[in-house]
C-alpha positions, 0 to 999 in steps of 0.5 A: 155356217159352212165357209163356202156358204158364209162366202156367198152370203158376204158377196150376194150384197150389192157391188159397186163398180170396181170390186175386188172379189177373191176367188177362193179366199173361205171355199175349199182347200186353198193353196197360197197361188190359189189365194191370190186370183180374183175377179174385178167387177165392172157393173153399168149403171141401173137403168142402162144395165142390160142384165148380161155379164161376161167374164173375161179372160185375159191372154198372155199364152198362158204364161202371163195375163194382159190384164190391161189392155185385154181385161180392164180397157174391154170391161170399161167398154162392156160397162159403157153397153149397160153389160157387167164386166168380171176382170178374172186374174186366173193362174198361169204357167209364170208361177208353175201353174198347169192344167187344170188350175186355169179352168178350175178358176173360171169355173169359180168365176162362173160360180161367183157370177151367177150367185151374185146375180140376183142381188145386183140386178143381173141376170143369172141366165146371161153369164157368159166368158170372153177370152183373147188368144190363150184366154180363148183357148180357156173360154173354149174349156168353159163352153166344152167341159162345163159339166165336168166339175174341175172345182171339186179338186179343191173341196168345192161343189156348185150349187149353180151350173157351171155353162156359160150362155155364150162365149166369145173366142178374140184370136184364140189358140184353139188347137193344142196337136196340130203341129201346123198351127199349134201355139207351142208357148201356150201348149207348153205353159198349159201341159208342161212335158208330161209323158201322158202329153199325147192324151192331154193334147187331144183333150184340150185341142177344141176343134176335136172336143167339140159337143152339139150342146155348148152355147153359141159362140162368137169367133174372131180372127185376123189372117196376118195374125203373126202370133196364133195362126188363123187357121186355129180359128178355121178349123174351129169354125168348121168343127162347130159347123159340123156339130150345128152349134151356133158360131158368129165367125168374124175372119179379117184380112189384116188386124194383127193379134193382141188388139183387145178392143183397140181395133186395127185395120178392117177389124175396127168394127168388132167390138160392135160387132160382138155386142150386136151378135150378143143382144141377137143372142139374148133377145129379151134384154133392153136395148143400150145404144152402142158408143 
């Protein structure tokens, strides 16, 4: 059996909550950084589960991962919901990481997710990503390049699709050429110094790659965000207009950045917000009272 197939059957078993998951251990060419990201699984209880899973993605301009506050406080709260949460530690500028390794991870989380599916009573049809600021920026990737296969760089080749049902940006960096509003931490820990920067900034600024056919996403953004400028998650909204893609936007006067699901100010309410819009989306899962 090959080591990519001996690796899904290992994991199509039943998870508990809390699981640990590496990502690339038995698949492809694995590199030692590659070795140590993973997905920490949340599952909701059965009769309360909703059948949706969302991954997500943890911000820290990707130079370190808020894995707490933005990863593990948020899948706890999803799991409340009857929604499956995958915490996913993806690789970041702090161990000289650059593009593409951070899409390569969440498209083997998408992979993983959908295997594991069926045998968790989930359902392959509703995986979705959440990402907060840089970790926004990376579920935007996933919903813009989904039929560009980054896992092939590391001998893996999906027997699933690797579109997400929905993504939902929390104060993303959107933009990586507008000097304006750039996030230039993020840039730089993304693309380094290349020479080829130019060409490399276009293709990851999102509001330029926008495409008719990504799935429905949902934006939030606060005006006195003093980290990423709002107008990041502006100008995405107008681009996502223009090509008709359904876009929930969610524009506050005051809320800060770095929030995760702890609210702020007028963006209390968001967390409801979201899993409302998220049933709305996925009209045929079961209703789970909201706490």
């Amino acid at each position: 059996m090959k080591p990519f197939l001996l690796f899904i059957f290992i994991f199509c078993g039943n998870l508990s909550a809390q699981t640990v998951i590496k990502l690339w251990d038995g698949a492809g060419q694995t590199t030692g950084k590659q070795k140590s990201r993973e997905l920490t699984a949340y599952l909701p209880e059965s009769e309360k589960s909703t059948g949706i899973s969302v991954i997500l993605c943890p911000g820290g301009s990707y130079h370190h991962l808020g894995m707490r506050g933005e990863g593990h406080k948020v899948a706890k709260f999803l799991q409340r919901q009857g929604i499956a949460a995958f915490v996913l530690r993806y690789r970041v500028g702090m161990y000289r990481n650059k593009h593409p390794a951070m899409i390569q991870d969440v498209q083997r989380a998408i992979m993983l997710v959908k295997s594991m599916c069926s045998a968790n009573g989930l359902d392959a049809g509703k995986v979705g990503v959440m990402g907060f600021s840089a970790g926004g920026h990376l579920a935007g990737m996933a919903a813009t390049y989904f039929d560009t296969c980054f896992v092939e760089a590391s001998g893996v080749v999906p027997q699933v699709s690797l579109k997400p049902a929905f993504v939902a940006m929390i104060y993303p960096v959107v933009t990586m050429q507008q000097e304006d509003i750039v996030h230039k931490k993020s840039r730089r820990n993304l693309l380094g110094t290349s020479s080829s920067m130019p060409e490399a900034e276009r293709y990851l600024s999102l509001e330029q790659q926008v495409r008719p056919d990504m799935p429905p996403v949902f934006l939030l953004q606060c005006k006195d965000d003093k980290i990423v400028d709002y107008r990041n998650s502006v100008r995405y909204e107008e681009a996502l207009s223009a090509k008709g893609v359904s876009c929930r936007f969610l524009l506050y006067e005051q809320g800060g950045h770095g929030f995760g699901i702890v609210p702020k100010g007028e963006a209390e309410g968001w967390r409801h917000d979201f899993v409302a819009w998220l049933k709305a989306q996925l009209s045929e899962q079961r209703c789970v009272e909201l706490k």
